[in-house]
C-alpha positions in Angstrom: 60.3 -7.2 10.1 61.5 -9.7 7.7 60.6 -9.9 3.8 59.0 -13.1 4.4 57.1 -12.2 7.3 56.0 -9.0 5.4 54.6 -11.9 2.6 52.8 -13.9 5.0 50.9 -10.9 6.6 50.4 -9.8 3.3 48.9 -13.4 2.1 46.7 -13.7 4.8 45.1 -10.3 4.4 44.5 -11.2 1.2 42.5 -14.5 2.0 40.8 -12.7 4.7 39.6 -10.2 1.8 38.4 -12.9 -0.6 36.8 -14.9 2.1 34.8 -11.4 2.8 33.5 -10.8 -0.7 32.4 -14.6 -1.0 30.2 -14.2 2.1 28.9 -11.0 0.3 28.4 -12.7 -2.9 26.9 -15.5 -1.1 24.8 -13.7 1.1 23.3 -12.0 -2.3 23.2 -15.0 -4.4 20.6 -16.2 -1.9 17.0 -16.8 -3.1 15.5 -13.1 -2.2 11.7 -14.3 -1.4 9.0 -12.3 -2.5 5.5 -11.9 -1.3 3.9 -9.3 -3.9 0.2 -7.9 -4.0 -3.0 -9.7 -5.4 -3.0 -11.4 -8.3 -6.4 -10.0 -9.0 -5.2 -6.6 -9.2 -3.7 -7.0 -13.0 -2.3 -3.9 -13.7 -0.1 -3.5 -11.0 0.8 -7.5 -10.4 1.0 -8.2 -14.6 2.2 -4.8 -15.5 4.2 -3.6 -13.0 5.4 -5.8 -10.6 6.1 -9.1 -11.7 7.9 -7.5 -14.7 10.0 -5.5 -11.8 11.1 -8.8 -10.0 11.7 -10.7 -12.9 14.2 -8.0 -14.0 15.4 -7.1 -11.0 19.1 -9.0 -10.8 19.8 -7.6 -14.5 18.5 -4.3 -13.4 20.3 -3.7 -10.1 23.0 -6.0 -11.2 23.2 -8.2 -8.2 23.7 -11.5 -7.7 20.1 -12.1 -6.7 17.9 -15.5 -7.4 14.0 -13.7 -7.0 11.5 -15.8 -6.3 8.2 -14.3 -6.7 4.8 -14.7 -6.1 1.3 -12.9 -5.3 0.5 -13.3 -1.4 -2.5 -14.8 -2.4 -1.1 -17.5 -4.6 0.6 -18.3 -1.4 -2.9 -18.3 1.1 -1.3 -14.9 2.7 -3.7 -12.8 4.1 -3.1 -8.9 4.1 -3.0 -8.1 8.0 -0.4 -10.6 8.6 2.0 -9.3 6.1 4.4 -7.3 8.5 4.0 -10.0 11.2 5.5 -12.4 8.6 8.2 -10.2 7.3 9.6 -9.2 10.4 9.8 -12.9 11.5 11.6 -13.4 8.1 9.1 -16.1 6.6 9.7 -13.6 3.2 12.6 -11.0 2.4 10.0 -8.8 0.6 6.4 -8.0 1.1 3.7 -5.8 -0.4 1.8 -4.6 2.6 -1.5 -2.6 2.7 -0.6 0.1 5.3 -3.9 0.3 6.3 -3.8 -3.2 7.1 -0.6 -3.1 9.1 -2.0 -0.2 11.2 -3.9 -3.3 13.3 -0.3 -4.1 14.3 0.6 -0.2 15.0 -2.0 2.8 14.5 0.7 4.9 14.0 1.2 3.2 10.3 -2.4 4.8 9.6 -1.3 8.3 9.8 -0.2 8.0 5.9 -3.4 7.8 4.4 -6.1 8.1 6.7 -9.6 8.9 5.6 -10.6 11.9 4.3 -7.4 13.7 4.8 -6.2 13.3 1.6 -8.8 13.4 -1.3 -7.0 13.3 -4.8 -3.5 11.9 -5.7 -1.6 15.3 -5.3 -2.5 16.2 -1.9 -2.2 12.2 -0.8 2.0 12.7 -2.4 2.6 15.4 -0.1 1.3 13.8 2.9 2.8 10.7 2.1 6.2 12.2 1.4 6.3 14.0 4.6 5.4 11.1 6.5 7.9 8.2 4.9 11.1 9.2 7.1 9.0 8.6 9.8 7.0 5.9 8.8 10.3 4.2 7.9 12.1 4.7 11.0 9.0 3.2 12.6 8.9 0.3 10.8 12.5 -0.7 11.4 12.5 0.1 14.7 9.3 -2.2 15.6 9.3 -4.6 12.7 12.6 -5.3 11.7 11.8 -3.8 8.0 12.5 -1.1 5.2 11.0 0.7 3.1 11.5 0.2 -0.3 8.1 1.8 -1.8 5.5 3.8 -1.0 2.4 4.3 -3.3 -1.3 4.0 -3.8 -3.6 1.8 -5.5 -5.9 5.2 -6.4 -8.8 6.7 -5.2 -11.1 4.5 -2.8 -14.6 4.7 -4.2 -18.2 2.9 -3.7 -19.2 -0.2 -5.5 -22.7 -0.6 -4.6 -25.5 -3.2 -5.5 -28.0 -1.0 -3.6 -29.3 2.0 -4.6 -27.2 5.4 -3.7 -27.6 8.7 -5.1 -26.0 10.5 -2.5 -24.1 10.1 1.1 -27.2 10.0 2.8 -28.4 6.6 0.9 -25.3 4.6 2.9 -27.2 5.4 6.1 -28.4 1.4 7.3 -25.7 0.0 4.9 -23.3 -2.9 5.2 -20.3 -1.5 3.6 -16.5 -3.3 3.1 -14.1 -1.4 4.3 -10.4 -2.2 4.9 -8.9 0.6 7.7 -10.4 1.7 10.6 -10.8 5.5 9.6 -12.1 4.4 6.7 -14.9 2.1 9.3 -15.0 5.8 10.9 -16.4 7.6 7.8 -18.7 5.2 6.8 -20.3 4.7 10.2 -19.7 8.6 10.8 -22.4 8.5 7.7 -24.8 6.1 9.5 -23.6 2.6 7.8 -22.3 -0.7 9.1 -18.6 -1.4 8.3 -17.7 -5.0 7.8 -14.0 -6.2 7.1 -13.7 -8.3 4.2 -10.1 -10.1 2.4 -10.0 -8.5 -1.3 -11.3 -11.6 -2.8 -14.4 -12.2 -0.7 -15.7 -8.9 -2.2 -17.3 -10.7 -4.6 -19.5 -13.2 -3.2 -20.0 -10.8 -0.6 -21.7 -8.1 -3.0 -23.4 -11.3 -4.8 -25.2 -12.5 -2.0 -26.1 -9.6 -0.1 -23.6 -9.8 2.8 -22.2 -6.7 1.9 -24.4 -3.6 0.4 -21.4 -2.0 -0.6 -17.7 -2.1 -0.5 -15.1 0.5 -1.2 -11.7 0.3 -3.9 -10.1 1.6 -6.2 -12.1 1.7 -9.6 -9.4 -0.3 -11.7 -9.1 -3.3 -8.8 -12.7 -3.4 -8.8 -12.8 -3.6 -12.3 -9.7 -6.0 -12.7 -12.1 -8.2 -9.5 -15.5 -8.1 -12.3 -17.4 -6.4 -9.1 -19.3 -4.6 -11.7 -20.6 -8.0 -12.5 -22.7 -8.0 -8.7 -22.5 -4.0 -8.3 -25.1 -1.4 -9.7 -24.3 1.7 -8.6 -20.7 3.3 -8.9 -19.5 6.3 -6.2 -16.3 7.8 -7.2 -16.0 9.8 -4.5 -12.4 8.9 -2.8 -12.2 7.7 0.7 -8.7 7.5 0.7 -5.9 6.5 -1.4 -5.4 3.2 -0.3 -1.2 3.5 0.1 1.1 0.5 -0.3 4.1 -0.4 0.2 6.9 -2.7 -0.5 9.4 -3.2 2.6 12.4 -5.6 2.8 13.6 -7.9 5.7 16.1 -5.5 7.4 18.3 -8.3 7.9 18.3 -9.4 4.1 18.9 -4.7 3.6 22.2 -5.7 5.5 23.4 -7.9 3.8 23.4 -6.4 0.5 25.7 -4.0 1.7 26.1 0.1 1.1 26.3 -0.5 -2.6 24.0 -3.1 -2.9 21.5 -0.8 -0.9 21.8 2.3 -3.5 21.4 -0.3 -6.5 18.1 -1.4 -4.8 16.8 1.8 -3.6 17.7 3.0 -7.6 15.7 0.3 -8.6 12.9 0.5 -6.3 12.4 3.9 -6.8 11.7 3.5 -10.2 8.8 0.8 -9.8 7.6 3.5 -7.1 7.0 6.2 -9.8 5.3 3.4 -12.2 2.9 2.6 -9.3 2.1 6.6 -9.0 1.9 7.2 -12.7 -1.2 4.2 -12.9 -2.9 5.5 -9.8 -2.6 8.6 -11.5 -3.9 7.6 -15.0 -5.7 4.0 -15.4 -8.5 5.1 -12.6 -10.6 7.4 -14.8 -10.8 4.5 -17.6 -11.4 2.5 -15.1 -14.5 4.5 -14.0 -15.3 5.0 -18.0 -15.5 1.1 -18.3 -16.9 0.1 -15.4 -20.0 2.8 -16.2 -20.3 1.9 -20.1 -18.8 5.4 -21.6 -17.6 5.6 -25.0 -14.3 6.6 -23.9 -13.5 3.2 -22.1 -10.5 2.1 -23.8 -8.1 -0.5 -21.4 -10.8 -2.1 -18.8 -13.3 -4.4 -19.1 -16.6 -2.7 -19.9 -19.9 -3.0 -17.4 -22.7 -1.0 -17.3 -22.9 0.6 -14.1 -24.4 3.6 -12.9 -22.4 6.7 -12.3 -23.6 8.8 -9.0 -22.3 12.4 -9.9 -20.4 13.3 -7.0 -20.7 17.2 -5.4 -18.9 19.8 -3.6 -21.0 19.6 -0.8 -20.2 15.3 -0.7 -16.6 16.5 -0.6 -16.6 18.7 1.7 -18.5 16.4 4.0 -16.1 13.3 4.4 -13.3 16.5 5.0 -15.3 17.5 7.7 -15.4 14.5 8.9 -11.6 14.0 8.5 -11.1 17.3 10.8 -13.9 16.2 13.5 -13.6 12.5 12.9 -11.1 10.4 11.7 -8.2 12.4 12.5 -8.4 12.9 16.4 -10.1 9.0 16.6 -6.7 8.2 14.9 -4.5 10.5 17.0 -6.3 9.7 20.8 -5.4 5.7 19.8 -2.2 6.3 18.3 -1.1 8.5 21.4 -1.8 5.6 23.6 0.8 3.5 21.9 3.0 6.3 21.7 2.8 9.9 23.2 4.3 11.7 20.6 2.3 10.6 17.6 0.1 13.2 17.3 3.5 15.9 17.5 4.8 13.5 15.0 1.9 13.5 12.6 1.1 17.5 13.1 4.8 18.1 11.8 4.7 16.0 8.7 1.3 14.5 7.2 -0.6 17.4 8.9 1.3 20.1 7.5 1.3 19.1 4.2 -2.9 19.0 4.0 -3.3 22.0 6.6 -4.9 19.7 9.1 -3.5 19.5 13.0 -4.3 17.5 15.7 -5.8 19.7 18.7 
C-alpha cells in the first residue's frame, strides 16, 4: 500500500466522519415539537413544565430548537394524544394514561381505581409497572417513556349534596377512565365522560352532578365557583406521562438519550413532589380554612372522609375494578393479567384470580 493511497483512505474516512456528526447535529438541531398538558392546570404547565422546555437545550446541552405548547392551545383532545404521537404529528406528548387506555386497556393497569389510594402506595405500583408499560408503548405506539407521574389524588367536586358514598347513588358524575366509571356506577351513579374544560359548564348547568380531579386542578379550573360540596376521598391518582416519538429517541443518539433521560427525570420528581404537597392547600383553599396559603380561596364544604368509605372503594378495587380491567385486558392480550400480578399487583398485595 502506497503513502498516498494510505492518505486517500485516510481523507475519506475522515469526510465520511464529519458528514456523520452533521446528520447528528442536524437531526438534533431540528425543531423538537411539544404537546404538553392543560393550560388550566397552572402549577404543573406554569411551574413546572413550561419552565422544563424552555430550559431544556441549556439543560441537556443539545442542539434542540423546543417548540412548546399546551395540547389545548393547539385544540388537542386528551384520548388522541398517543394516536397522534405515534403518527409523528408531535415529538413529545403529555398523555393521560387513563386516556390512552381507550387505545390499549393494558395502559390502565398503572393506576386503576381503587388500587392505589395515597401517593406512596400509587409509586410503588407505578414503578413496578413502567418497564412494562414502556416496552408496551414502544412496541404498539412507536413511543418512550420519558415520565411517569400523577396529577394527585382524584377527589369529588360536587354541586349536589353528599355526605357520604351513599349520596352518589342516582348521580351524574365526570369521570375520565373506565375503572374509575366502574367505581362510581359500582356505587349506584351515572358516569359521563367529559374534556377537562367542559367540567365547568357542565357542573354550572346541571349536566354533571359531580365530577372527579385532583383538588389543585379543580381549584386552578375555579370549579369551586359551580361546586358545593368537596370529597377528598381519592379515586385514583390520575398518572401522566410524558413519552417521545421513538423515532425522534433515535435520533438523538446513546448520549443524547442519557442527557434526556437525566433531564427528564428530574421534571419527573418535580411533578411527584407537587402531587405530594400543593393538594392539601389545595383542599384548605378550595374549603375556606385559615391555613390556605397558594390557591385561590372558595368556600366549599368539606365531607369528612371515613375508614369504612376507604375501605369500600378497596373492596371494590378487589371485586370490581381489578378483574373488569384484567378479563378486557386479557382479551387484547393473554398475558396481561400474569403481567400485572408480577408488577403493579405485588407492590399493593392485590392479584388477579
Amino acid at each position: 500500500m502506497t503513502s498516498r493511497t494510505m492518505t486517500i483512505r485516510l481523507g475519506a474516512g475522515a469526510v465520511a466522519a464529519v458528514l456523520v456528526a452533521g446528520l447528528a447535529s442536524a437531526a438534533l438541531a431540528a425543531e423538537l415539537r411539544v404537546a404538553g398538558n392543560f393550560s388550566g392546570n397552572k402549577k404543573h404547565v406554569d411551574g413546572v413544565e413550561r419552565p422544563f422546555f424552555d430550559g431544556l437545550a441549556k439543560e441537556t446541552g443539545l442542539d434542540l430548537k423546543v417548540n412548546y405548547n399546551p395540547m389545548d392551545m393547539l385544540g388537542i383532545k386528551a384520548p388522541d394524544a398517543l394516536r397522534l404521537l405515534k403518527a409523528g404529528a408531535f415529538d413529545v406528548m403529555s398523555v393521560q394514561t387513563g386516556m390512552a387506555s381507550r387505545d390499549d386497556p393494558f395502559f390502565e393497569g398503572l393506576d386503576i381505581a381503587g388500587v392505589a389510594p395515597d401517593m406512596k402506595s400509587l409509586r410503588k405500583v407505578v414503578d413496578a409497572y413502567r418497564d412494562e408499560f414502556d416496552q408496551r408503548l414502544q412496541k404498539k405506539f412507536n413511543a418512550k417513556v420519558l415520565t411517569l407521574w400523577p396529577f394527585g389524588p382524584q377527589v369529588l367536586y360536587c354541586n349536589a349534596s353528599v355526605k357520604s358514598l351513599d349520596d352518589l347513588k342516582g348521580k351524574k358524575v365526570r369521570t375520565f377512565t373506565a375503572s374509575m366509571a366502574q367505581v362510581v356506577e359500582s356505587l349506584g351513579g351515572t358516569s359521563i365522560t367529559l374534556q377537562f374544560p367542559e367540567v365547568y359548564p357542565s357542573l354550572q348547568k346541571g349536566v354533571a352532578d359531580c365530577a372527579v380531579t385532583a383538588p389543585t386542578a379543580g381549584n386552578s379550573a375555579n370549579w369551586p365557583e359551580v361546586s358545593a360540596n368537596l370529597l377528598p376521598l381519592a379515586l385514583s391518582g390520575s398518572v401522566q406521562g410524558h413519552f417521545m416519538n421513538l423515532d425522534t429517541w433515535k435520533k438523538l443518539g446513546p448520549d443524547g438519550q442519557k442527557k434526556m433521560m437525566a433531564a427528564f427525570k428530574r421534571m419527573e420528581d418535580d411533578m411527584w413532589g407537587l402531587a405530594s404537597t400543593v393538594n392539601d392547600d389545595a383542599v384548605a383553599c378550595n374549603t375556606g380554612a385559615a391555613s390556605c396559603k397558594e390557591h385561590a380561596k372558595f368556600s366549599m364544604k368539606l365531607v369528612e372522609t371515613s375508614p369504612a368509605m376507604l375501605a369500600r372503594v378497596k373492596e371494590t378495587a378487589i371485586n370490581v375494578t381489578v378483574p373488569q380491567w384484567a378479563a378486557l385486558c386479557n382479551k387484547v392480550d393473554p398475558n396481561c393479567s400474569a403481567v400485572w400480578n408480577k408488577t403493579a399487583g405485588a407492590a399493593v398485595g392485590i392479584q388477579v384470580k
